[in-house]
One Martini backbone bead per residue (centre of mass of N, CA, C, O) as a GRO file, in nm:
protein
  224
    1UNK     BB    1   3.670  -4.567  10.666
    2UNK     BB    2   3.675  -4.764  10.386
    3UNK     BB    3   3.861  -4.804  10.115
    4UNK     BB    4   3.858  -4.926   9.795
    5UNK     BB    5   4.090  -5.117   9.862
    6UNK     BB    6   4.032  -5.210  10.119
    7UNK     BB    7   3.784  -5.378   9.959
    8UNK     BB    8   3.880  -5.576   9.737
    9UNK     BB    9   3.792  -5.494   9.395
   10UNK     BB   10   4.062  -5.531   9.236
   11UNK     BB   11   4.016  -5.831   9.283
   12UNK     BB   12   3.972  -6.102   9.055
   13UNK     BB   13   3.764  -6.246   9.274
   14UNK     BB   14   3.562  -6.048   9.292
   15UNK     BB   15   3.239  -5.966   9.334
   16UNK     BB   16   3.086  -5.943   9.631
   17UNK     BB   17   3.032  -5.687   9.868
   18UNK     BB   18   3.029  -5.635  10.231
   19UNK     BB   19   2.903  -5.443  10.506
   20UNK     BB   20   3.041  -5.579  10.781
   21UNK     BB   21   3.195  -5.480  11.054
   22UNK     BB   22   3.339  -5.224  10.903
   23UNK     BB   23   3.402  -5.440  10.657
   24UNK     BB   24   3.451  -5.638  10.421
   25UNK     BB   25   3.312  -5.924  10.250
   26UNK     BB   26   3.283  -6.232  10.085
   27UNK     BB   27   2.994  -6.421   9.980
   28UNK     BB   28   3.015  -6.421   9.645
   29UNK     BB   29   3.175  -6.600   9.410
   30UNK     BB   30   3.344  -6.620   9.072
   31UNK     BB   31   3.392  -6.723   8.782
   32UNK     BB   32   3.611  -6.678   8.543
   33UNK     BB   33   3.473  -6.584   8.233
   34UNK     BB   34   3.293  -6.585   7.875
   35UNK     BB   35   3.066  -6.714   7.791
   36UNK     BB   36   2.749  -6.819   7.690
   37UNK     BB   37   2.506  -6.722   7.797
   38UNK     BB   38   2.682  -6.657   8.089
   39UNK     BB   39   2.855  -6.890   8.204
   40UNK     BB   40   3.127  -6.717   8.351
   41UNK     BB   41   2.884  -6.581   8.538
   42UNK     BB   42   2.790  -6.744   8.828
   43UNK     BB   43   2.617  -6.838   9.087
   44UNK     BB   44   2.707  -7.076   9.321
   45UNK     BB   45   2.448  -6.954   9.506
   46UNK     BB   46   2.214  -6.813   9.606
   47UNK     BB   47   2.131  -6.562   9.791
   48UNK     BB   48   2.033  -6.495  10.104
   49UNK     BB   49   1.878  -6.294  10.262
   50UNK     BB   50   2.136  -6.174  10.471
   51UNK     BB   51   2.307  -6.108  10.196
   52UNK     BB   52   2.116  -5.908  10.017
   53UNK     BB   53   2.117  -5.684  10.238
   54UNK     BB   54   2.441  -5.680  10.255
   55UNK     BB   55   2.444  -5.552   9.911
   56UNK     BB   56   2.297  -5.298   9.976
   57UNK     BB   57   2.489  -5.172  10.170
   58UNK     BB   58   2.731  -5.172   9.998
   59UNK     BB   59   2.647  -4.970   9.780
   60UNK     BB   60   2.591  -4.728   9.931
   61UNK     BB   61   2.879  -4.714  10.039
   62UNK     BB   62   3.029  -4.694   9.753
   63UNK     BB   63   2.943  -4.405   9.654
   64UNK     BB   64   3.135  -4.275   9.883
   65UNK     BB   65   3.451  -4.438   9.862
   66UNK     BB   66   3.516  -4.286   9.558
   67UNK     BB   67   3.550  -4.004   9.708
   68UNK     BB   68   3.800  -4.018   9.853
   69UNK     BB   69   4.084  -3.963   9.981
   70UNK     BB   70   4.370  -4.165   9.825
   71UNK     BB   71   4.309  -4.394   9.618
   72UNK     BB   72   4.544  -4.312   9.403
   73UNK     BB   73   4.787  -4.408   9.616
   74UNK     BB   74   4.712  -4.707   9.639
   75UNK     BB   75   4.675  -4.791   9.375
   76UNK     BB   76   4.864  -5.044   9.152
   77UNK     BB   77   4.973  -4.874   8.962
   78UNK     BB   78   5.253  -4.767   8.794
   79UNK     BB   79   5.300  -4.459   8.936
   80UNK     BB   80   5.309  -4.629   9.204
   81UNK     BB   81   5.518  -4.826   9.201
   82UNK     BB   82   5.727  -4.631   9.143
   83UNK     BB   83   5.722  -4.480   9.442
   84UNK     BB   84   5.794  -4.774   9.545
   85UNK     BB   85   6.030  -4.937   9.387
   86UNK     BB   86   5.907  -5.138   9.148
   87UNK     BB   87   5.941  -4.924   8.911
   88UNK     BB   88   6.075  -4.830   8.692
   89UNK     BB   89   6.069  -4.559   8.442
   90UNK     BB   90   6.017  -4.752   8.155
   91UNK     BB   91   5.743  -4.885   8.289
   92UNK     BB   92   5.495  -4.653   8.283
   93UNK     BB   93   5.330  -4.726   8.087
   94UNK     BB   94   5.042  -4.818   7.937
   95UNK     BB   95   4.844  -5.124   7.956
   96UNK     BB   96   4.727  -5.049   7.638
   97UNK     BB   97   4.925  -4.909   7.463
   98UNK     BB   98   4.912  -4.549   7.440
   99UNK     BB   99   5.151  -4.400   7.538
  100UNK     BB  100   5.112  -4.344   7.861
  101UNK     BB  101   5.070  -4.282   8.205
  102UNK     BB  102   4.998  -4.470   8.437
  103UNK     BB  103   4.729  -4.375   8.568
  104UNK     BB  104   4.412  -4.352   8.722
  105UNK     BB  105   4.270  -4.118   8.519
  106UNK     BB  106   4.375  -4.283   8.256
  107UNK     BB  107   4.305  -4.566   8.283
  108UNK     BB  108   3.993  -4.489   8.324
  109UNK     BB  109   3.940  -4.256   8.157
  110UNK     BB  110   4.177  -4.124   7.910
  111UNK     BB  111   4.209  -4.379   7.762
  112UNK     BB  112   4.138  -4.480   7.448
  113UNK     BB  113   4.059  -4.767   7.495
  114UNK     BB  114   3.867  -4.707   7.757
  115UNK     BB  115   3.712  -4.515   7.665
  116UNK     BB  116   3.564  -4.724   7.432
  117UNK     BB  117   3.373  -4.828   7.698
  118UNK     BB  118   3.223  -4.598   7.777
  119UNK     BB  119   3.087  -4.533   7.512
  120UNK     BB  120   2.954  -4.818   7.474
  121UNK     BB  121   2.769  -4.773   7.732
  122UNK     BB  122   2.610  -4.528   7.690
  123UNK     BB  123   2.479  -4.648   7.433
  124UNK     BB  124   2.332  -4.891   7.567
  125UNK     BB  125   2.183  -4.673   7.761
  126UNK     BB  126   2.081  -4.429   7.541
  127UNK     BB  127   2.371  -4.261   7.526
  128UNK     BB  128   2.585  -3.959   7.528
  129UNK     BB  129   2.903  -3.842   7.660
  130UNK     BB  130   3.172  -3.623   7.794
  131UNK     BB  131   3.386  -3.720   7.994
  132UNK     BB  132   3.546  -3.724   8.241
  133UNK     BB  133   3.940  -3.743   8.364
  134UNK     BB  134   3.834  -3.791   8.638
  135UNK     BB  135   3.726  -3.949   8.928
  136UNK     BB  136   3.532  -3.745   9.066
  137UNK     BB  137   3.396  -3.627   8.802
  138UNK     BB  138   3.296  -3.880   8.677
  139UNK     BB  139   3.119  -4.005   8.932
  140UNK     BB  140   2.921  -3.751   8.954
  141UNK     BB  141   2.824  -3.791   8.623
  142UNK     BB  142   2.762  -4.086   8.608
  143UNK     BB  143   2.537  -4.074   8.844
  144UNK     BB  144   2.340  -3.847   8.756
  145UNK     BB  145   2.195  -3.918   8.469
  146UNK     BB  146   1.990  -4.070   8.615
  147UNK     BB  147   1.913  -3.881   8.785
  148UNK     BB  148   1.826  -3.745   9.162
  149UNK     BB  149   1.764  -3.973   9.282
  150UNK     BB  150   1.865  -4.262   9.455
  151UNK     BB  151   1.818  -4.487   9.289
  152UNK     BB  152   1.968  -4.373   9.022
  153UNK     BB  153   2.241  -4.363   9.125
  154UNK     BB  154   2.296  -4.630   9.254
  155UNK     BB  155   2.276  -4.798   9.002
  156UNK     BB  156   2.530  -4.573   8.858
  157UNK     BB  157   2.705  -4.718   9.032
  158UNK     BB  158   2.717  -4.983   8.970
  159UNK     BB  159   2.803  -4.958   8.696
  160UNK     BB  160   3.048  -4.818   8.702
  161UNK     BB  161   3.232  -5.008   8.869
  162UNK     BB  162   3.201  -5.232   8.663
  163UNK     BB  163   3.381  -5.103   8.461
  164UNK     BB  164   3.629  -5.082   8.634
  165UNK     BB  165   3.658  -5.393   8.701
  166UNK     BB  166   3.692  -5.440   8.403
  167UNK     BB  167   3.938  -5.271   8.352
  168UNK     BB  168   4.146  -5.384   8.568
  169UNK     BB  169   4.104  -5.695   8.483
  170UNK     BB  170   4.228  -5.653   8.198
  171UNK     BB  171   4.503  -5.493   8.281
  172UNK     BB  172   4.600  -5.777   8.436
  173UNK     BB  173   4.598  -5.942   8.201
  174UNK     BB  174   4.763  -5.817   7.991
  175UNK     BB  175   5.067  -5.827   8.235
  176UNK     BB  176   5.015  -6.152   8.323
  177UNK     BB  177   4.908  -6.285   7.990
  178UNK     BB  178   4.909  -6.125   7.717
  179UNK     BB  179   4.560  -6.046   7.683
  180UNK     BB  180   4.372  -5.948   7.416
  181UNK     BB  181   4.108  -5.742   7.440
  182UNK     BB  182   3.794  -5.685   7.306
  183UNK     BB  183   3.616  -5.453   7.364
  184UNK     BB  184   3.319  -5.561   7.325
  185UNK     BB  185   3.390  -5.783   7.542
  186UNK     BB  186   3.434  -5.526   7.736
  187UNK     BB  187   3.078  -5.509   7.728
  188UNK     BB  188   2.994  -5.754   7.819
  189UNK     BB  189   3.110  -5.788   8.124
  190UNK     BB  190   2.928  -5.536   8.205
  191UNK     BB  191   2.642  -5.663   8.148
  192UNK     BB  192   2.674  -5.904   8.292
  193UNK     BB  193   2.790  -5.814   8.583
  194UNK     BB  194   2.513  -5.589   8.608
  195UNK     BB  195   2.307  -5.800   8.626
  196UNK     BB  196   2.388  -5.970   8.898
  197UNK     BB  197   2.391  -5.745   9.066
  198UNK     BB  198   2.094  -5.608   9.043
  199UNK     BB  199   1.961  -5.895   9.134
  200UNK     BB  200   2.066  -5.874   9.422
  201UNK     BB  201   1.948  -5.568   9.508
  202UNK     BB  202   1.685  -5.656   9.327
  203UNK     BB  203   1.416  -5.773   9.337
  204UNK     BB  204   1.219  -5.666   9.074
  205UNK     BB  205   1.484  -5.831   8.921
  206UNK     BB  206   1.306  -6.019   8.627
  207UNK     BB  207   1.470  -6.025   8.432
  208UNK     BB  208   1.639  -6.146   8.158
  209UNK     BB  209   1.914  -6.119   7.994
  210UNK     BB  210   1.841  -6.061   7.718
  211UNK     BB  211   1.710  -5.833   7.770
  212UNK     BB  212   1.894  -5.648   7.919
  213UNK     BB  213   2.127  -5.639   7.668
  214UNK     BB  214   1.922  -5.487   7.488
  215UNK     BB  215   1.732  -5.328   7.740
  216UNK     BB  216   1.828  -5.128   7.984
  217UNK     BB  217   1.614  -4.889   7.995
  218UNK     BB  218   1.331  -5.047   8.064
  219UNK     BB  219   1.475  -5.172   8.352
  220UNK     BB  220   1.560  -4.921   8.499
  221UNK     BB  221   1.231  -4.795   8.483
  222UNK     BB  222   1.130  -5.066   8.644
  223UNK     BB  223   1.292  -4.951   8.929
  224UNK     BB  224   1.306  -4.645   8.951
   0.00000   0.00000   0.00000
């Protein structure tokens, strides 16, 4: 089994993996950036058929294999870059400045200020809920929201992974450009970044970004 670490969805430049022949591989990269009406990501090219394809298996691996034991260890959060020899002890606050130790479930779950993206994101969905600060109950709070048939976990996990890859790419821009990012605009790139993953996903999904940003609640509705 493949960990999320080593499928390089934590890299800057990852947009799409697929599972094949037992690896991650990308097979559609987007450019970052987060102009008007979508312009920052965009398919560089349509995918084949024989890539969305494996963009469904990909989701379906994506759904197990962040629960897996180990993932917190391998992640260079700033606790585990410490454990490495990597970052003093003065080094370990959350890259966030909320004057906390760095780990995985701070980081994603417990931090105010990534909080406030949770709960953003929830509230776009039709709904309000408090999250666990765990990563394992939070992924299958997450999972499950939508209720338990497996179209909608699947779904509610793309949109869940969406979210963390915002926030660690957040993370990483916070760390090594020094820009602060407005919460409201990390709601717009998980809005944007999940409208083309589910679009490549799902044949079905035939909706223009303007409506999915405004009812995601109606697009979801008429898909699973």
């Amino acid at each position: 089994m493949v960990s999320l670490v080593e499928s390089e969805i934590w890299d800057d430049r990852w947009a799409v993996a697929v599972w094949r022949r037992g690896w991650f591989a990308v097979v559609a990269g987007r450019e970052p950036g987060w102009g008007r009406n979508g312009e920052g990501w965009k398919w560089r090219r349509r995918l084949y058929a024989w890539e969305e394809e494996l963009v469904g298996q990909c989701v379906g691996v994506l759904s197990n294999i962040v629960l897996q034991d180990g993932v917190s260890d391998r992640l260079p959060t700033k606790d585990n870059l410490l454990k490495r020899g990597v970052l003093e002890d003065n080094q370990t606050l959350c890259s966030a400045n909320c004057d906390k130790l760095e780990d995985i479930n701070h980081l994603f779950f417990q931090c105010n200020v990534y909080g406030k993206l949770w709960q953003l994101v929830s509230k776009w969905l039709g709904g309000e809920f408090v999250c666990h600060g765990f990563l394992r109950e939070h992924a299958v709070q997450f999972r499950d929201l939508g209720g338990d048939s497996k179209g909608s976990r699947v779904l509610s996990t793309i949109i869940w992974i969406s979210v963390l890859c915002v926030i660690w790419k957040d993370r990483n821009v916070k760390i090594f450009q020094s820009v602060l990012v407005a919460v409201d605009t990390l709601l717009e790139k998980v809005k944007l970044q999940t409208y083309w993953w589910l679009k490549s996903y799902y044949k079905v999904f035939d909706f223009d970004y303007s409506f999915w940003r405004l009812n995601p609640l109606c697009c979801i509705l008429a898909i699973v």
